[in-house]
Structure formats: C-alpha cells, structure tokens
N, C-alpha and C positions, 0 to 999 in steps of 0.2 A: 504494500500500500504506500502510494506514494505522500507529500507532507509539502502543504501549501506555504507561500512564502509567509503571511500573517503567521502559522503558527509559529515557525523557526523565530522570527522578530518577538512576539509576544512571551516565546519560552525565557529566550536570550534577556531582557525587559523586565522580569520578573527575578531572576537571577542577579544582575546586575543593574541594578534600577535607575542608575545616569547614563544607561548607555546608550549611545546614537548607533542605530543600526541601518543599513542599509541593505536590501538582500534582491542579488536578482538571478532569474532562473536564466542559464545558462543553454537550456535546451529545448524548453518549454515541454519539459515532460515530468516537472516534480520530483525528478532525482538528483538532479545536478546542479546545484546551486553558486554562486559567488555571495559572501559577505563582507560587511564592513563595520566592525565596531568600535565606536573610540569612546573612550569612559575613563573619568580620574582612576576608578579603581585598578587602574591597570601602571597607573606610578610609582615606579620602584621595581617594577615586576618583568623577567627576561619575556623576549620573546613567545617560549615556550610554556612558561606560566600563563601569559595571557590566551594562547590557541587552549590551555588546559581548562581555564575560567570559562571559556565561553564554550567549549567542549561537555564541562560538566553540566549547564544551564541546559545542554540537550535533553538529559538526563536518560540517557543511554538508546536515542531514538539514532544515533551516528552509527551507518552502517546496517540499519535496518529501514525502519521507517524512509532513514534521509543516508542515500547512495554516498552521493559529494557534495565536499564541500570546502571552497577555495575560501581559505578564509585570510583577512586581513584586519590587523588589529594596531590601534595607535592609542594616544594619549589627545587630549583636546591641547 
C-alpha cells in the first residue's frame, strides 16, 4: 500500500513540531518520494542524526508502506 505525501508531512510534523517540510513525489506512484526538512531541532546534530530524526517520525512505515525516500535535511 502505497503512502500519500500529506501523511509523510503530517507524520514528520508531529515528530518534530518546527519543522518545514516539503515533500514531492518523485514518480507519481506513492513510493518514491523526495523530502525536505529544516527544523532548529536539528542544531548540533550530524548529518546522520538528523536523516535518523526524521526516519524515526516515520515510525517504521520506511521501506514498507513508503518504498523511497531522498531525503534532505538542514537547519533554518
């Protein structure tokens, strides 16, 4: 089952509650996604800490519900 871009945004949102996200399908078939998150919560934090933050706010829908996902994260 594929996983619309509102929910990806609204998961990500509730997780991380200042984050600006941006999400756009990449195929138009609901697997394949690009994002873009930027959020103070993410100050201080490697790279790979933040793909993990925004990874966990999935809450384990990565690789199932939702195929890909390019994801891109910053700071404000």
């Amino acid at each position: 089952m594929a996983m619309d871009a509102a929910t990806i945004e609204r998961l990500i949102k509730e997780s991380i509650s200042d984050a600006q996200v941006t999400i756009e399908d990449l195929r138009g078939d609901g697997d394949h996604y690009a994002a873009h998150v930027i959020s103070a919560a993410f100050v201080g934090k490697s790279r790979v800490q933040q793909h993990q933050m925004v990874y966990a706010a999935l809450r384990g829908r990565m690789g199932n519900e939702l195929h890909a996902l390019a994801l891109q994260t910053g700071v404000p």
